[in-house]
C-alpha positions in Angstrom: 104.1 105.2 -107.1 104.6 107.6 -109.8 106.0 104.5 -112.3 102.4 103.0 -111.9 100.5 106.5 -112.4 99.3 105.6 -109.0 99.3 109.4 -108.1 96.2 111.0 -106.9 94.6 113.7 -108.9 95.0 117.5 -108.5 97.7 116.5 -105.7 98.9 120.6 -106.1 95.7 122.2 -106.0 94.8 120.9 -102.5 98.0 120.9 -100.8 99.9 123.6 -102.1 96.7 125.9 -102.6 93.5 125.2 -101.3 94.8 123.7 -97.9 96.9 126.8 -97.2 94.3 129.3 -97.5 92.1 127.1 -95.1 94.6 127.1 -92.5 95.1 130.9 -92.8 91.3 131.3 -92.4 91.8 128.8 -89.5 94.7 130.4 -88.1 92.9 134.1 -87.8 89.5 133.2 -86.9 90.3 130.5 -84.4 93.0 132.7 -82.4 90.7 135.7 -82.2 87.3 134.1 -81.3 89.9 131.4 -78.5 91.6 134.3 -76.9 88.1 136.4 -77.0 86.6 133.5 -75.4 89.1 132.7 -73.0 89.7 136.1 -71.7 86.1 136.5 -71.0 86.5 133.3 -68.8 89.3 134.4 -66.8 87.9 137.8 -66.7 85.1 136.3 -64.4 87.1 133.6 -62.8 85.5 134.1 -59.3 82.4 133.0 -61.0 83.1 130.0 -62.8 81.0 127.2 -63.0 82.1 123.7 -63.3 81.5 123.4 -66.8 83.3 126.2 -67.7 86.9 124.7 -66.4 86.1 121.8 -69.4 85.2 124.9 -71.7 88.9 126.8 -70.8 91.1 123.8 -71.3 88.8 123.3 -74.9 90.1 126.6 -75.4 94.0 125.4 -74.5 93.6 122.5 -76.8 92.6 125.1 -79.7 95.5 127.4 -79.0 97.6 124.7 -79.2 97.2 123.6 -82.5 96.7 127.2 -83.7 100.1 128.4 -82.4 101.6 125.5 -84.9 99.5 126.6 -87.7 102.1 128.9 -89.4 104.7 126.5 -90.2 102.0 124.2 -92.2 101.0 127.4 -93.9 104.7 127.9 -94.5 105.5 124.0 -95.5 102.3 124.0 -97.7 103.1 127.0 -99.6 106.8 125.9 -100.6 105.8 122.8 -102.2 105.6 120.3 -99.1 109.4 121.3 -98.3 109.7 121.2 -94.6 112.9 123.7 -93.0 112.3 123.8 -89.5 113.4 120.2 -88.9 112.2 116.3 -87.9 112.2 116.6 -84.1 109.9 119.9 -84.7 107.6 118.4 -87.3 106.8 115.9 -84.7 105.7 118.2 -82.3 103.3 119.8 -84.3 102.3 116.6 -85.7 102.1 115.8 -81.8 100.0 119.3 -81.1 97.5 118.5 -83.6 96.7 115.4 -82.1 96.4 116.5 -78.7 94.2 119.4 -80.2 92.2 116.9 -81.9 91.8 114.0 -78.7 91.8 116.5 -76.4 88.5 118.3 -77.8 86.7 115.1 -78.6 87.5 114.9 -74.7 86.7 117.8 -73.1 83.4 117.8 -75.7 82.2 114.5 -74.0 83.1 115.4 -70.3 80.7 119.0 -71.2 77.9 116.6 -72.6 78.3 114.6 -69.6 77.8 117.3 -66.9 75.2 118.5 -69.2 73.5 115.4 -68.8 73.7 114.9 -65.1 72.4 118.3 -64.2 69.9 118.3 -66.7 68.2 114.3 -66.2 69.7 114.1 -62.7 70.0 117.6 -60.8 68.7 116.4 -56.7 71.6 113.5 -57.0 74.3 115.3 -57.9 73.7 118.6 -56.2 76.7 119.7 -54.2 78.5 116.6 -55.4 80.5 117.9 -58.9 83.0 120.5 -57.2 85.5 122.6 -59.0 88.2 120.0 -57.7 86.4 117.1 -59.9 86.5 119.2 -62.6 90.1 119.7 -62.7 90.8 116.2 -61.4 88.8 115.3 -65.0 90.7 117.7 -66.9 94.2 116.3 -65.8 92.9 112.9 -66.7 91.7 114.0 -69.8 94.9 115.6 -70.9 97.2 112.6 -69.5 95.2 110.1 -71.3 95.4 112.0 -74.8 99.0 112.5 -74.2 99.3 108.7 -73.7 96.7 107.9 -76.8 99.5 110.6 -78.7 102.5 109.5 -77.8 103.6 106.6 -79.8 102.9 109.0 -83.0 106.6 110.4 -81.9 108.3 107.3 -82.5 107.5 106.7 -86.0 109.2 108.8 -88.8 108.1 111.7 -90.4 110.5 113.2 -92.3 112.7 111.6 -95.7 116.6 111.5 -94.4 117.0 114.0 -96.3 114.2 116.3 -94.1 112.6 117.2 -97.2 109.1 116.2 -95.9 107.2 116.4 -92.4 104.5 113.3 -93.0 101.0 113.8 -90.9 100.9 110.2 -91.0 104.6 108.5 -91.2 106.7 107.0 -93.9 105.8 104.3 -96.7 108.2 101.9 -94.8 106.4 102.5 -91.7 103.0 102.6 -93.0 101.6 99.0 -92.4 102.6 99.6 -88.7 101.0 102.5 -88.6 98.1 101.4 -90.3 97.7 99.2 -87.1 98.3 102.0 -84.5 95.8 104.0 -85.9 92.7 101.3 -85.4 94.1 100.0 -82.3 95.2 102.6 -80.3 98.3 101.3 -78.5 98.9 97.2 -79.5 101.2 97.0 -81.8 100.2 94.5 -84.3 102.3 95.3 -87.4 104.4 92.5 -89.4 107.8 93.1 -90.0 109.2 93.6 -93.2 111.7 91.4 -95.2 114.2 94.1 -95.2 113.9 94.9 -91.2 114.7 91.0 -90.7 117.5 91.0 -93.6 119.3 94.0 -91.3 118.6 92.0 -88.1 120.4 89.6 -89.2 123.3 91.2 -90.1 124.1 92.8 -87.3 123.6 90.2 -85.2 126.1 87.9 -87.3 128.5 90.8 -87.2 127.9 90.7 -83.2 129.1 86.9 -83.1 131.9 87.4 -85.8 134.0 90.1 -84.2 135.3 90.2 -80.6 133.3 92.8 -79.2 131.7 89.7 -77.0 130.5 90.3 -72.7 132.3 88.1 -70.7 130.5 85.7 -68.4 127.3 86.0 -70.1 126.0 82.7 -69.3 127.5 83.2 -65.5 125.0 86.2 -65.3 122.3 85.6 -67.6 121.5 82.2 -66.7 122.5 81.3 -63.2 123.2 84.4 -60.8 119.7 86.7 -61.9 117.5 83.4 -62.1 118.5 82.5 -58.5 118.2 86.0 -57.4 114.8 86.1 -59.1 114.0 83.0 -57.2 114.8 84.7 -53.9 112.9 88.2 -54.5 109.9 85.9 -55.5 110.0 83.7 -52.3 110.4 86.8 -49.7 109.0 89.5 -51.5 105.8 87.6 -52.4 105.6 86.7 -48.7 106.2 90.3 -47.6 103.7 91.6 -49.5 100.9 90.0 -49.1 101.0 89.6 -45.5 101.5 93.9 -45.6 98.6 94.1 -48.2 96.3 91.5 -45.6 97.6 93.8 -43.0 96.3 97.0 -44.6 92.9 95.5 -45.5 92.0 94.1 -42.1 92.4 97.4 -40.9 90.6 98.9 -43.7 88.5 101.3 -41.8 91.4 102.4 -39.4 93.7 103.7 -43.1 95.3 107.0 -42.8 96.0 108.8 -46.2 99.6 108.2 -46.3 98.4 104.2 -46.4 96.6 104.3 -49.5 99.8 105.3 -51.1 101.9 102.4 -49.5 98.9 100.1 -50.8 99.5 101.0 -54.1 103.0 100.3 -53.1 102.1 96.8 -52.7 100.0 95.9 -55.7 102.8 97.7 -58.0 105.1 95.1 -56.5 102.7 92.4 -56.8 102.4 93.1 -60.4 105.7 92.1 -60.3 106.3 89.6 -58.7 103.9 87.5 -60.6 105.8 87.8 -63.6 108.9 86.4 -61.9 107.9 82.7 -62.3 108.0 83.1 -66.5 111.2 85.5 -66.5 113.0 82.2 -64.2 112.0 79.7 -66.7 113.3 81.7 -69.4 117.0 82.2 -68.2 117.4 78.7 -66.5 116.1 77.3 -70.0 119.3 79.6 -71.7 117.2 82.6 -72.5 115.0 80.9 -74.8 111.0 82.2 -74.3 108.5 79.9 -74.9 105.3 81.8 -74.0 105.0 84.1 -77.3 106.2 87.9 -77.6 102.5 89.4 -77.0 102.9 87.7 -73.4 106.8 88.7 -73.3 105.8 92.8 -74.0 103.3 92.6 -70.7 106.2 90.6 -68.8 108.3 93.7 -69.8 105.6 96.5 -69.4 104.8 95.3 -65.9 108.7 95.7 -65.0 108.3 98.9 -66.1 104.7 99.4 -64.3 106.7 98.2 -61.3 109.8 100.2 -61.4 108.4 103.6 -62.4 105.0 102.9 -60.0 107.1 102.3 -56.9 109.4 105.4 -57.4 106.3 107.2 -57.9 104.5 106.2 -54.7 107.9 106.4 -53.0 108.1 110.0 -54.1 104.2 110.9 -52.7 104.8 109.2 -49.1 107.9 111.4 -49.2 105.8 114.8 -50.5 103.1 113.6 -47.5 105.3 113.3 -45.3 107.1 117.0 -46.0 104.0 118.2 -45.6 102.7 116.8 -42.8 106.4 117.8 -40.4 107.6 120.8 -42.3 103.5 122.6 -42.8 101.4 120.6 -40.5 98.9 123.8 -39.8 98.9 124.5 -43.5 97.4 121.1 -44.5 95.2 120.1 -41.6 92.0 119.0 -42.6 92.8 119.4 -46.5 94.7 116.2 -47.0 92.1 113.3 -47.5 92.1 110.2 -48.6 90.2 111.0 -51.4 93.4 113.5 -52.4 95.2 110.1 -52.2 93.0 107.9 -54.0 93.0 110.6 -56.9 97.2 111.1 -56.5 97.5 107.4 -57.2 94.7 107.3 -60.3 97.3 110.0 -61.9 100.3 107.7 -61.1 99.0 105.2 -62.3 98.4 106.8 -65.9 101.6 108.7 -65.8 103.5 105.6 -64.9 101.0 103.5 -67.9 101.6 106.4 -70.5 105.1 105.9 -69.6 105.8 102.6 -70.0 103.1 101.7 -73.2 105.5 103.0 -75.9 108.0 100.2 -74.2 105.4 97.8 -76.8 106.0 99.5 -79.1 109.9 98.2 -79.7 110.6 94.7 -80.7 111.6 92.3 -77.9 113.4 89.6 -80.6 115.7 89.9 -83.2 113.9 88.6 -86.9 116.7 85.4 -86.8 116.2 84.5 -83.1 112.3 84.5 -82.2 112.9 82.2 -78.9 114.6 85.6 -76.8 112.6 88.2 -74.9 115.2 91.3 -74.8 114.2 93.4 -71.5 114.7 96.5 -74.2 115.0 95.7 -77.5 117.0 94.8 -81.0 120.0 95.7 -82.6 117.8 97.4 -85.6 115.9 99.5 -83.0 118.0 100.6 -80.0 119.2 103.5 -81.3 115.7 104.9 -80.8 115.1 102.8 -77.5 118.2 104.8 -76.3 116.2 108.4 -76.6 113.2 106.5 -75.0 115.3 105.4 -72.3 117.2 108.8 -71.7 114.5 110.6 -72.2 112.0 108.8 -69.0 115.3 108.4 -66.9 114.9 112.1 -66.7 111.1 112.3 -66.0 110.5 108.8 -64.1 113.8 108.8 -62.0 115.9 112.0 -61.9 112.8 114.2 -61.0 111.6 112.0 -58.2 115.1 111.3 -56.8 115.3 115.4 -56.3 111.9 115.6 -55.5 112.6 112.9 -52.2 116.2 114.0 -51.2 114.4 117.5 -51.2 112.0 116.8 -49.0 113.5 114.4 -46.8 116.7 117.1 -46.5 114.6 119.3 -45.4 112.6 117.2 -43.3 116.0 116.3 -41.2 116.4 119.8 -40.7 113.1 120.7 -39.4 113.3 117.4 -37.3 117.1 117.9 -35.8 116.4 121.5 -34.5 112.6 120.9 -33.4 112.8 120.6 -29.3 108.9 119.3 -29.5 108.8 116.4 -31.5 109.5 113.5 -29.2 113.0 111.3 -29.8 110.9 107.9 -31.0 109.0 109.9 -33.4 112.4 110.7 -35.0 114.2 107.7 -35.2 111.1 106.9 -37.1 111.0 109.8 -39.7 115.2 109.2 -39.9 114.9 105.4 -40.3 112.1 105.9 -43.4 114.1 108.6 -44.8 117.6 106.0 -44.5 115.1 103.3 -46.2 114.4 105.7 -49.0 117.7 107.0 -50.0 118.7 103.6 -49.6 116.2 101.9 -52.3 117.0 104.8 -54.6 120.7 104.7 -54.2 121.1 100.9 -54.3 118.0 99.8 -56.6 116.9 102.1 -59.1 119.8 104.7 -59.5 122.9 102.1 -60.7 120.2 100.3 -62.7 119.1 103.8 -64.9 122.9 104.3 -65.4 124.3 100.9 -66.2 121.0 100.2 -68.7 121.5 103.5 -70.9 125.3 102.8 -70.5 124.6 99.4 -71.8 122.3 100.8 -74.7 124.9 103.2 -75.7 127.3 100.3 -76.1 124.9 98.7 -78.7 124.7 101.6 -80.5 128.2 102.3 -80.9 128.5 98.7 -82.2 125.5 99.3 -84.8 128.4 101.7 -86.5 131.2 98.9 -86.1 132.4 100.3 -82.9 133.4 98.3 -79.8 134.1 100.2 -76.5 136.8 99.2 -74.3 134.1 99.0 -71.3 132.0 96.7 -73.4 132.1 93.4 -71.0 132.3 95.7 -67.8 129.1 97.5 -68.6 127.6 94.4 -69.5 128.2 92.8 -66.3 127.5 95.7 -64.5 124.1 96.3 -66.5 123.2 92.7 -65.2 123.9 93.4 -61.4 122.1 96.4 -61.3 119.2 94.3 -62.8 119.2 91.9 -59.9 119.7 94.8 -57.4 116.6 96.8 -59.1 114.5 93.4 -58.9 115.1 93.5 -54.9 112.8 97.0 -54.5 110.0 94.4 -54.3 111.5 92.4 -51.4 112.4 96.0 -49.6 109.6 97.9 -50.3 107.2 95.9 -47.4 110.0 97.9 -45.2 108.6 101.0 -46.0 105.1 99.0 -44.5 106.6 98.8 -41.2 107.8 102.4 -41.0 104.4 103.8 -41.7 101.8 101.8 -39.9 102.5 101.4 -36.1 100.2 98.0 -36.1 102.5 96.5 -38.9 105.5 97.0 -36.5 104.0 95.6 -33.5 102.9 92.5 -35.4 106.6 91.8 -36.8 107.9 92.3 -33.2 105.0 90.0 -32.0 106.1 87.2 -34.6 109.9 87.9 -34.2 108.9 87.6 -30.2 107.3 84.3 -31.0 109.7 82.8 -33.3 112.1 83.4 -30.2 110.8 81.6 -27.7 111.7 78.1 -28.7 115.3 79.3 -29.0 114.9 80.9 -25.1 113.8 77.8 -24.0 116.5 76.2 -25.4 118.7 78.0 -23.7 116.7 77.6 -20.3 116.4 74.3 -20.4 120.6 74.3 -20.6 121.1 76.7 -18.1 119.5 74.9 -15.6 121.7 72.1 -15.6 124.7 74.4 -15.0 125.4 74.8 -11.7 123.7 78.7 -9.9 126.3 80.9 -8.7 126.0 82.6 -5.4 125.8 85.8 -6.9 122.6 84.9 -8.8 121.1 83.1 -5.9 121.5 86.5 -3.6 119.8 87.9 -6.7 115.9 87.4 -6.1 116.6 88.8 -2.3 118.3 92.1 -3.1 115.4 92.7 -5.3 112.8 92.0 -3.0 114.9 94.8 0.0 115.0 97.5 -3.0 111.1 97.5 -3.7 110.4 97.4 0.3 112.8 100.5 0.6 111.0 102.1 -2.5 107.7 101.6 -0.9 108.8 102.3 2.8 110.1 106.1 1.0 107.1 106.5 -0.5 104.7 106.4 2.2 107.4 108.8 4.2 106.6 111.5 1.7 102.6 111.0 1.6 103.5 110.9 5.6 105.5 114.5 4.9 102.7 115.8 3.1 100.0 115.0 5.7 101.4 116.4 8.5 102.5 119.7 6.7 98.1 119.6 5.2 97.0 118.6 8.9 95.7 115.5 7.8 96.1 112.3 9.6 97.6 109.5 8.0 95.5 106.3 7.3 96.0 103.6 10.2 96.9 101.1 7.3 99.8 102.9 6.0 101.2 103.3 9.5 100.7 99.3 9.9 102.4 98.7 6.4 105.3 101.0 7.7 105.5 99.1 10.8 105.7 96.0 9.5 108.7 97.0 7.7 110.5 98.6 10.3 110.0 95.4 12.0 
């Protein structure tokens, strides 16, 4: 830029100068008149309004970006030379964006209550609670850390750290450029240089021997006829357990809204499976464009993260519903769970958005659809991965066996809770443990095992474990596909009318077979044992009967009242 004189004037004066001493003016005036403002909320917290909860988290946003406001002052003043490194420069970089969303946010939700009391006080009198405030709040802030989140990903410093970019890079700029107007679709070309290094590493990939074993073996015959198997029975699964729920729409418990949920996250799914068969039996070659190959990916994610999330609330209900059952009576509702699974949802979304983000095809082969991403990117994809196998599967896993460990306590030693009831609570918790251990937790370990092998070959290293990991990788993406085939399990341990209909259809589809068998039995020839049968049942239930009207005899003698002339005929007759 400077070689064309294409710098922009007095660059020095506003950076290094006049921006500083605006952010120090900032800095002092917004801290004081924030914590002023907020301590004087808090000072009269018993009587807040609703408006005021949107006014304190304002005031969270500000403090925020204030906190960060030093090391600008600092970076400013030195001559744009950044010293407190990359991964920090992107949290402030991160802070000021949530600052800046985040009041635009809480700024409408004010105007908007604003609004309703003012034009519309009689309808929503007694309606807006303190609980919808918060509810809003936690929406507001989950869906500016979504809209913020993919900022984090592109770079800001020079490799050598000597800058912290607001924006990003030059390299990065056209992409960025296009996340900035659209919020989260990535529309950005690549450049010539991005597809040069593709390239190369991807030759270097077929040239040397680091090659998987049994790729084709995998790839293109074992996980497309295991995707044609959780399509068949888990599509059939769940909608009859989604019709089942529905019918009996007025009859939900709160615990059921969460295993609906359970059900559309799988159908999401599952509808994607036709596309993902077509691609491997036709030798992983994608023919339905890489905008339509990111939602086949994001709605694996949607999937995967969305059913350990609802997995993780049935087992928080169901803590609380065994373990503190007078604590929570009458405060569990189902509008608690239709709120519970809005924020899911948007975790689960803000999750798996900057998923789009990556690349799904190398620059020399546009035909694949990678279920992460390129050689040129996974590096990065690794920290992404790492980073929600923590938040979207480690957390919930402790959260579950927490609860459910301590459910089996409570349950074991309780003398009041009736034996059925526990083989129920036992068999969900089994069915649990069982879709965590077998589906989701090999698949988080083999995948960022698998990623770390592609980055170790980016620097010309091959692992020993290369093929192994590979082949394990692809298992554990066949098991991890079969949650949505085992999930309408969890339908049957929940709602009672779900099992009796599966017992009423297994029932039925056992008849014929009975018959069957009838129908050959009764050519055999009847032994005398079962022909003595039918007439040492009929003596038992005449002695059953004959000692029950002994004791109501008993009784009325001992009350000096006669016994009715019928049941001394019935005993009689059996005497006789």
């Amino acid at each position: 830029m400077n070689k064309i004189n294409c710098s922009p004037p007095d660059k020095d004066l506003f950076e290094h100068r006049v921006l500083p001493a605006l952010y120090i003016s900032v800095f002092v005036i917004g801290l004081v008149l924030n914590v002023w403002g907020m301590k004087s909320l808090l000072h009269n917290w018993k009587k807040f309004q609703h408006i005021n909860i949107f006014v304190l988290n304002l005031g969270l946003a500000d403090i925020m970006y204030l906190l960060t406001l030093p090391f600008l002052i600092v970076y400013r003043l030195k001559g744009n030379k950044w010293m407190f490194g990359d991964r920090f420069c992107k949290v402030t970089r991160f802070c000021y964006n949530l600052n800046l969303y985040g009041s635009i946010g809480f700024l409408t939700c004010i105007s908007v209550y604003r609004y309703l009391a003012v034009v519309h006080p009689i309808r929503t009198r007694g309606r807006l609670t303190t609980i919808h405030s918060v509810v809003i709040s936690a929406i507001v802030w989950i869906l500016v850390s979504v809209h913020s989140l993919p900022d984090m990903f592109y770079p800001k410093t020079y490799p050598n750290g000597s800058k912290c970019f607001d924006t990003t890079s030059y390299e990065n700029i056209s992409s960025y450029l296009d996340y900035t107007i659209v919020a989260f679709i990535h529309l950005s070309s690549t450049s010539e240089e991005k597809g040069r290094t593709d390239f190369l590493l991807e030759d270097k990939m077929n040239t040397t021997n680091c090659v998987t074993r049994h790729k084709d073996l995998f790839e293109h015959k074992i996980l497309s006829a295991l995707y044609i198997f959780v399509f068949v029975v888990g599509l059939l699964l769940n909608v009859w357990g989604i019709k089942s729920l529905l019918h009996n729409w007025k009859k939900l418990r709160i615990i059921n809204i969460l295993v609906l949920n359970l059900g559309l996250a799988d159908m999401l799914y599952l509808l994607t499976l036709p596309f993902l068969i077509v691609y491997y039996l036709n030798e992983s070659k994608w023919i339905f464009g890489e905008p339509f190959c990111k939602m086949t990916r994001f709605c694996f994610k949607l999937n995967l993260y969305g059913s350990i999330g609802f997995l993780t609330c049935i087992s928080a209900y169901r803590y609380l519903g065994i373990v503190h059952p007078m604590r929570v009576k009458g405060r569990l509702t189902s509008t608690h769970s239709v709120v519970i699974s809005v924020l899911v949802w948007i975790s689960v979304s803000a999750q798996s958005i900057p998923d789009m983000m990556f690349p799904k095809h190398s620059e020399n082969m546009t035909g694949q659809c990678y279920d992460t991403t390129d050689l040129k990117n996974v590096e990065k994809y690794l920290h992404y991965s790492l980073s929600w196998t923590f938040i979207g599967f480690f957390i919930p896993f402790v959260v579950t066996v927490g609860c459910y460990g301590h459910v089996t306590l409570v349950v074991c030693r309780s003398k009041t809770v009736k034996k059925n009831r526990k083989q129920q609570i036992l068999k969900l918790m089994v069915l649990l443990l069982l879709l965590f251990s077998l589906c989701y937790a090999p698949y988080h370990v083999f995948r960022n095992l698998n990623l770390y092998s592609r980055v170790q070959f980016t620097r010309e290293i091959c692992p020993t474990w290369n093929s192994e990991v590979f082949i394990a990788h692809q298992a554990s993406r066949g098991l991890v596909s079969l949650n949505s085939a085992l999930n309408p399990l969890v339908y049957l341990n929940v709602n009672k009318d779900m099992s009796l209909q599966m017992k009423q259809l297994l029932y039925q589809g056992s008849q014929p077979f009975r018959r069957l068998l009838k129908t050959r039995s009764s050519t055999s020839p009847v032994s005398q044992s079962e022909e003595e049968a039918p007439v040492l049942f009929k003596r038992r239930q005449l002695l059953r009967g004959g000692h029950q009207i002994f004791i109501r005899r008993f009784k009325s003698k001992s009350s000096s009242v006669p016994v009715p002339q019928a049941e001394q005929e019935s005993l009689s007759g059996e005497k006789s």
